[in-house]
N, CA and C atoms as a LAMMPS dump frame, in Angstrom:
ITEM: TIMESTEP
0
ITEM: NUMBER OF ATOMS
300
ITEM: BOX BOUNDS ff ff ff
-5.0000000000000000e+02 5.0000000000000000e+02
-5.0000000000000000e+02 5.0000000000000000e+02
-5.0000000000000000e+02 5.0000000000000000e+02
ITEM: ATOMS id mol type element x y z
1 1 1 N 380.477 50.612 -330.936
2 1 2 C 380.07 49.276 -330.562
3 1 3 C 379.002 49.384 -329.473
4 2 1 N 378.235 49.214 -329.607
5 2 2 C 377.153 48.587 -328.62
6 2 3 C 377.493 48.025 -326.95
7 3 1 N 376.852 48.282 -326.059
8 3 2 C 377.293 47.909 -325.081
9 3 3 C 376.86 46.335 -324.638
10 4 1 N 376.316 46.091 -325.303
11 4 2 C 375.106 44.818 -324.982
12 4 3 C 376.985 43.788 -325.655
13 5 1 N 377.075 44.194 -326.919
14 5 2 C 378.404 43.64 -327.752
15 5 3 C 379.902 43.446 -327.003
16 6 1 N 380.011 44.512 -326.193
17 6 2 C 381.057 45.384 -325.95
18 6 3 C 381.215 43.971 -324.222
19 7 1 N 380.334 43.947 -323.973
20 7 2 C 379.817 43.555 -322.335
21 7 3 C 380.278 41.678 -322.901
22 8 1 N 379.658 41.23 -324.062
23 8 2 C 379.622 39.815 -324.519
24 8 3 C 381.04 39.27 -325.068
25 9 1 N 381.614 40.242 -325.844
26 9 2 C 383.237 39.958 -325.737
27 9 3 C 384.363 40.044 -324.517
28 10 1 N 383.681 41.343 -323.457
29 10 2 C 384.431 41.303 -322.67
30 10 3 C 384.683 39.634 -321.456
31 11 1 N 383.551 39.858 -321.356
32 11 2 C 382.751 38.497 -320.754
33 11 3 C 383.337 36.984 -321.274
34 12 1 N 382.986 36.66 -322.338
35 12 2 C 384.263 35.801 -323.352
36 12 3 C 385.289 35.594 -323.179
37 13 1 N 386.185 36.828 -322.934
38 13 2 C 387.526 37.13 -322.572
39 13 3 C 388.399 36.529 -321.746
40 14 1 N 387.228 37.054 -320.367
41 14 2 C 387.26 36.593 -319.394
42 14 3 C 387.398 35.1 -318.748
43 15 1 N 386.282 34.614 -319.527
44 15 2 C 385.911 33.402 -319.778
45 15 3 C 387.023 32.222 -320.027
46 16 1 N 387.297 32.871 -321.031
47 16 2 C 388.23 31.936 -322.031
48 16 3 C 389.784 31.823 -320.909
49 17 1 N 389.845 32.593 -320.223
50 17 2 C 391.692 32.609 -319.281
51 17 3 C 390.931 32.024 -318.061
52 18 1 N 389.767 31.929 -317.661
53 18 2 C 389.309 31.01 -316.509
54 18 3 C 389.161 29.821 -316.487
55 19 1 N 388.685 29.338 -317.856
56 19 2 C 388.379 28.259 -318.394
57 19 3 C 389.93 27.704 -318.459
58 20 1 N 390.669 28 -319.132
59 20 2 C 391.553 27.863 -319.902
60 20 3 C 392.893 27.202 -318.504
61 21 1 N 392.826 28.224 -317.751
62 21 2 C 393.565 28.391 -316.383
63 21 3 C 392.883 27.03 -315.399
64 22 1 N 391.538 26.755 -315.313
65 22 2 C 391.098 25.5 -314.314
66 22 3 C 390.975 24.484 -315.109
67 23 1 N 391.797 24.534 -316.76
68 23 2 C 391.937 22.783 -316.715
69 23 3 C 393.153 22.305 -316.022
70 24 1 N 394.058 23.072 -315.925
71 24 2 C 395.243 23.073 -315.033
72 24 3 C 395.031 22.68 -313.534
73 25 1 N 394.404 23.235 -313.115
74 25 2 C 393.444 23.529 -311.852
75 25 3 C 393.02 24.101 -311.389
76 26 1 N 392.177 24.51 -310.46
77 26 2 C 390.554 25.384 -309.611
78 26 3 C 392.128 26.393 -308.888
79 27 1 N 392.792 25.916 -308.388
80 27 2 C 393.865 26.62 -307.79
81 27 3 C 394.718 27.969 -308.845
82 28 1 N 394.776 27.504 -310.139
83 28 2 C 395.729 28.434 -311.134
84 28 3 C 394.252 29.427 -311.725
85 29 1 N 393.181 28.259 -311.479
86 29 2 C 392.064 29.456 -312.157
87 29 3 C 391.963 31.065 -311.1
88 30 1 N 392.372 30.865 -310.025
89 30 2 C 392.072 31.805 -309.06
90 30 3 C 393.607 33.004 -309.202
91 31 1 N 394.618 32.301 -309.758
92 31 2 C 395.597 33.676 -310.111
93 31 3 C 395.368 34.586 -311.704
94 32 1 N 394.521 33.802 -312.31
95 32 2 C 394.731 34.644 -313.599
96 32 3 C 394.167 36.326 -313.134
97 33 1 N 395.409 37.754 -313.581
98 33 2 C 395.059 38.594 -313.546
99 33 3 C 394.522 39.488 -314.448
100 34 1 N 394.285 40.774 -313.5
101 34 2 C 392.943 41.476 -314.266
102 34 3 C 393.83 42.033 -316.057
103 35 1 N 395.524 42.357 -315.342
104 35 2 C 396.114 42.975 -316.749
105 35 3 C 396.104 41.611 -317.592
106 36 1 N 396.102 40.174 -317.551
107 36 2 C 396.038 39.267 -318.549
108 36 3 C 394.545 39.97 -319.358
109 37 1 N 393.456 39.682 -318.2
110 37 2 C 392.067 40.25 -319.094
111 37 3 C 392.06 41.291 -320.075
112 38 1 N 393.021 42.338 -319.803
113 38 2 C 392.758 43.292 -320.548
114 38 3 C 393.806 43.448 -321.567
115 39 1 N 394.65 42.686 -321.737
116 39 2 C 395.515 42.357 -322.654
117 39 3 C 395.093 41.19 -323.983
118 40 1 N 394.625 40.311 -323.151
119 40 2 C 393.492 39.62 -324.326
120 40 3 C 392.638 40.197 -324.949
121 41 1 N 391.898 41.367 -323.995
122 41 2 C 390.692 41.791 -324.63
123 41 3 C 391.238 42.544 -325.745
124 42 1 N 392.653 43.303 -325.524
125 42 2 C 393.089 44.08 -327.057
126 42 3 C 393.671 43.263 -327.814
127 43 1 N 394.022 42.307 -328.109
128 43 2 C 394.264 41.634 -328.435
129 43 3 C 393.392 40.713 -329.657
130 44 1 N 392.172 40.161 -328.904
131 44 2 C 390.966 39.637 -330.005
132 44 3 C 390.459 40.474 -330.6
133 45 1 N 390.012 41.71 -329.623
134 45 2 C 389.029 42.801 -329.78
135 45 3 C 389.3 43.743 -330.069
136 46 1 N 390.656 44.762 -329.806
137 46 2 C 390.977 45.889 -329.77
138 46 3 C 390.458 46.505 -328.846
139 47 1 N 389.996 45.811 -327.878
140 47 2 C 389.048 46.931 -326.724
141 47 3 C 390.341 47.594 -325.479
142 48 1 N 390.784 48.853 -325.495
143 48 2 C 391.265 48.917 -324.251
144 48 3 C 390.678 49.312 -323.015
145 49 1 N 390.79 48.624 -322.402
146 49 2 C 389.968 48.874 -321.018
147 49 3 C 391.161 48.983 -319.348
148 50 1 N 390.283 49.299 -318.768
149 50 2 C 391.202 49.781 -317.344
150 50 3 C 391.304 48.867 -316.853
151 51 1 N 392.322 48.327 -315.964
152 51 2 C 392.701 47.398 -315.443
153 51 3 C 391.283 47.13 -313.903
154 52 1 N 390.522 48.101 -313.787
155 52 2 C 389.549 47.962 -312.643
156 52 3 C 388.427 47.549 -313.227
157 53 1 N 388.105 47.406 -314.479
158 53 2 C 386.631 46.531 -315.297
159 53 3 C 387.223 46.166 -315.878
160 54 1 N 388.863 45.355 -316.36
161 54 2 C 388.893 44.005 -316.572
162 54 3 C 388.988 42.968 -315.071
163 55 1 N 389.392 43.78 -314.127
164 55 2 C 389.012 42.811 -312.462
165 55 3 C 387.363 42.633 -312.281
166 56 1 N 386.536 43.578 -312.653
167 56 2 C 385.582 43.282 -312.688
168 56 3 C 384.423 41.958 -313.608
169 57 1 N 385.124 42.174 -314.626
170 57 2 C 384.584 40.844 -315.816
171 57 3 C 385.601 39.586 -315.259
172 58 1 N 386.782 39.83 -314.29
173 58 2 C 387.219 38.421 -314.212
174 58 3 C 386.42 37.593 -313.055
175 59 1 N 386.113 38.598 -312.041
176 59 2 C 385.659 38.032 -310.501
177 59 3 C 384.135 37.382 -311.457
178 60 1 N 383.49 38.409 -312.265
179 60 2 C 382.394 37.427 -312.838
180 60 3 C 382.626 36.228 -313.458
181 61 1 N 383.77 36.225 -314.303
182 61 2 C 384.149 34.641 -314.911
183 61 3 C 384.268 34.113 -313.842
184 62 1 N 385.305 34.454 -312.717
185 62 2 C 385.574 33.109 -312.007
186 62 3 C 383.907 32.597 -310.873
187 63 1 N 383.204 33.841 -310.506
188 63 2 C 381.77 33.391 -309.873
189 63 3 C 381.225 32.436 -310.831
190 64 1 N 380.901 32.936 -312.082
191 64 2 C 380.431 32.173 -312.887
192 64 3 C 381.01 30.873 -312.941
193 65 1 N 382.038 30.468 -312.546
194 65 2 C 382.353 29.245 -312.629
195 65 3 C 382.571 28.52 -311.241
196 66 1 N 382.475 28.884 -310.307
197 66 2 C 382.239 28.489 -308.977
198 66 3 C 383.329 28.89 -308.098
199 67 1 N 384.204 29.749 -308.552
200 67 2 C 384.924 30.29 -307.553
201 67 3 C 384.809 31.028 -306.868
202 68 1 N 385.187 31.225 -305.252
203 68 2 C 384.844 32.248 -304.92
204 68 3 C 385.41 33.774 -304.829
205 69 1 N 385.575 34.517 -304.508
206 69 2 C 386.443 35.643 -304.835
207 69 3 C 385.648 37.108 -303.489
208 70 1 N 386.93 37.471 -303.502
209 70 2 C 386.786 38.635 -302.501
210 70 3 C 386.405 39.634 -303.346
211 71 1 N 386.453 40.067 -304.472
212 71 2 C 386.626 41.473 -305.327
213 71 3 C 385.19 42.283 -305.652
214 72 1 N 385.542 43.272 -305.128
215 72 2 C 384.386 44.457 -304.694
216 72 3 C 384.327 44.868 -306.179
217 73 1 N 383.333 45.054 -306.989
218 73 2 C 383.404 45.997 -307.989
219 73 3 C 383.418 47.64 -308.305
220 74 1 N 384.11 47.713 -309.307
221 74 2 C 384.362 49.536 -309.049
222 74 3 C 383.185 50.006 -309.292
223 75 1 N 383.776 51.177 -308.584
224 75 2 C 382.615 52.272 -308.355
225 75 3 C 381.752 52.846 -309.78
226 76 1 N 380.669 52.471 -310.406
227 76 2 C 379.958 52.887 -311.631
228 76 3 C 379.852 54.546 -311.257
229 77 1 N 379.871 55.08 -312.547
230 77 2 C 379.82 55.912 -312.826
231 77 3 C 378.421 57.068 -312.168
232 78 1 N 377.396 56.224 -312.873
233 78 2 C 376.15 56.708 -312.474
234 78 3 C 375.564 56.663 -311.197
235 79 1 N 376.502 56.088 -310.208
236 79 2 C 376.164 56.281 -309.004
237 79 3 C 375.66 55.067 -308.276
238 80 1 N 375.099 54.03 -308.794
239 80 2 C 374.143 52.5 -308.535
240 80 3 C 375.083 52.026 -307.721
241 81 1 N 376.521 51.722 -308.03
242 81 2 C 376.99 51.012 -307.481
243 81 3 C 378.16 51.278 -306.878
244 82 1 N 378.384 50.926 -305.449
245 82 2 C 379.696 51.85 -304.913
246 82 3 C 380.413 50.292 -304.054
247 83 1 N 381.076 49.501 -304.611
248 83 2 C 382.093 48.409 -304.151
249 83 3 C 381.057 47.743 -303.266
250 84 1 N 380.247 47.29 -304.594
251 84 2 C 379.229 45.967 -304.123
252 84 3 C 379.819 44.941 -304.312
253 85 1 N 379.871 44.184 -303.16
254 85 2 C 380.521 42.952 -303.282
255 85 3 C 380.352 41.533 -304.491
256 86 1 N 380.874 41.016 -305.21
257 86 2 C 380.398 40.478 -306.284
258 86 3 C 380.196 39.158 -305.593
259 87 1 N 380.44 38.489 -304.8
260 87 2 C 379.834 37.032 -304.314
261 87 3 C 380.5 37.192 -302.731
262 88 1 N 379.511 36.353 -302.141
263 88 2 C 379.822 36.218 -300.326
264 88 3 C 379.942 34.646 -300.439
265 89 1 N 380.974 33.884 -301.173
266 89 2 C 381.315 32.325 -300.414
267 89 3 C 382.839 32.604 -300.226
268 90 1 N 382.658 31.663 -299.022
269 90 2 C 384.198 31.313 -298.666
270 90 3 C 385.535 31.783 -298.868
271 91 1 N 386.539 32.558 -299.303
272 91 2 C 387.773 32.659 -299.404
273 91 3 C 388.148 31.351 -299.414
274 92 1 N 389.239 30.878 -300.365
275 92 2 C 390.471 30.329 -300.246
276 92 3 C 390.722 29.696 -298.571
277 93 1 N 391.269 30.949 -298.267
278 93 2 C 391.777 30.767 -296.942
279 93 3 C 391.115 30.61 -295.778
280 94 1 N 389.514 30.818 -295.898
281 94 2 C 388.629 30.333 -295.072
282 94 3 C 387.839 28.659 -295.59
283 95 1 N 388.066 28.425 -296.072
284 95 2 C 387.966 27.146 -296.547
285 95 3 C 388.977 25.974 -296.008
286 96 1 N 390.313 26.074 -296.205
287 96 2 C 391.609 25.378 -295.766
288 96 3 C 391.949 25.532 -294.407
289 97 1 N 391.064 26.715 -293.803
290 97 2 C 391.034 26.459 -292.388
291 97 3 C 390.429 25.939 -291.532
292 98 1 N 388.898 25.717 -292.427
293 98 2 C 387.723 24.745 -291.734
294 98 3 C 388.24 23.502 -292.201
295 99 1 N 388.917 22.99 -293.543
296 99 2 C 389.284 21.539 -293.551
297 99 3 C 390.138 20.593 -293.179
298 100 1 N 391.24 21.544 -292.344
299 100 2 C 392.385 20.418 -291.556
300 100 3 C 391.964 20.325 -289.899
């Protein structure tokens, strides 16, 4: 499979338990975990993947959808990237402390 393929289902995946999780609410979208991601992903896809790049495709679903998230991404292989932070807004818990 192609990685361009491989990257667009995972992504989907992701997608779909973020989506799925904040019609409930912005609050339940922020617990879905990384083993749900990678249990779906074998699931539609057959893809098994490590529980540290399905945390990685989730912190992107939930950025992508305006959440914010602490989660550093793992360390790539080739060296580029060593626990680059995937978004700098707010925490949760820095938020609820500026609003009361």
């Amino acid at each position: 499979m192609r990685a361009r393929q491989r990257h667009n289902r995972l992504m989907r995946v992701a997608d779909h338990l973020v989506r799925e999780a904040a019609m409930i609410s912005s609050e339940v979208a922020s617990r879905v975990t990384a083993a749900q991601v990678a249990c779906l992903a074998f699931a539609r896809h057959q893809l098994r993947i490590t529980e540290e790049e399905a945390a990685d495709y989730l912190a992107a679903a939930l950025v992508a959808r305006g959440h914010s998230t602490d989660h550093q991404l793992a360390a790539v292989t080739d060296g580029y990237l060593a626990a680059a932070p995937v978004a700098r807004g707010r925490s949760a818990d820095q938020r609820s402390a500026t609003a009361g």
